[in-house]
C-alpha atoms as one frame of an Amber mdcrd trajectory, in Angstrom:
protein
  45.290  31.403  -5.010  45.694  33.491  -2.570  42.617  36.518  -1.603  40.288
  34.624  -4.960  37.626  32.258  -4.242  37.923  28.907  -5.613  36.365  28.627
  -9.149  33.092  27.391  -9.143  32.505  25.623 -12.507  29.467  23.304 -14.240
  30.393  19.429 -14.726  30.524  20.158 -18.577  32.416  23.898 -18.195  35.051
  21.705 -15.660  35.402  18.849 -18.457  35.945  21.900 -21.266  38.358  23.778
 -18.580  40.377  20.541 -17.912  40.872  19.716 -21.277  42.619  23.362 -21.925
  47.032  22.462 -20.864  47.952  24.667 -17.644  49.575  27.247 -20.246  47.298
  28.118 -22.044  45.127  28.443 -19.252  47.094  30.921 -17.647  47.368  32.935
 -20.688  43.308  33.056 -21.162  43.210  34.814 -17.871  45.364  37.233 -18.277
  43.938  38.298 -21.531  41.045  40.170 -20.667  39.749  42.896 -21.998  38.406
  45.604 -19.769  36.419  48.300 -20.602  37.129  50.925 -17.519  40.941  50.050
 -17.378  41.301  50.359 -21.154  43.786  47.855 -21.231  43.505  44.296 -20.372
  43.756  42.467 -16.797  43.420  39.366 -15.428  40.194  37.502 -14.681  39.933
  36.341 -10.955  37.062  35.007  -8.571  35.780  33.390 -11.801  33.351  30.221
 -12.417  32.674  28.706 -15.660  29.277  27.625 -17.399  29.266  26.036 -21.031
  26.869  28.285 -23.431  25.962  27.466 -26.654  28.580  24.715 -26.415  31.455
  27.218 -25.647  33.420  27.587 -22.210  31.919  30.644 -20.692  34.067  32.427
 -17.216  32.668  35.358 -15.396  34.758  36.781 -12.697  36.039  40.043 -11.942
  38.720  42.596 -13.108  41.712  41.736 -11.756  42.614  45.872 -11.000  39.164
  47.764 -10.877  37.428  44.646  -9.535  34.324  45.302 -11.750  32.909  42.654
 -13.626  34.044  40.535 -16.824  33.048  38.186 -18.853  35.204  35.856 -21.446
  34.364  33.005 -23.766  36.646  30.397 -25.256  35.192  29.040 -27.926  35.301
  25.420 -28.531  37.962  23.962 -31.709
């Protein structure tokens, strides 16, 4: 990854995250909505927490750099 941090993740987010195939992965961070933009971007210099028992990453706009939220919810 070159210019992003590392993600920084919980034990349970990392277990969640891990479980998720490489695809789909990359497809959940490039689907972000942003609100400045108006179109959506990709999520980078991200970390993951689980909340209410659903993968939560928080990271920043991939274009405007401000920040953004997104939760996959858990099947």
């Amino acid at each position: 990854m070159t210019g992003e941090s590392i993600p920084k993740f919980t034990l349970p987010a990392l277990k969640l995250w891990d479980a998720i195939p490489i695809d789909s992965k990359q497809s959940l961070l490039s689907i972000v909505g942003c609100g400045k933009c108006r179109h959506e971007v990709t999520i980078t210099n991200f970390s993951g927490t689980v909340t209410k028992g659903d993968l939560l990453l928080v990271g920043k706009r991939s274009e405007c750099h401000g920040d953004v939220a997104k939760v996959i919810e858990r099947r």
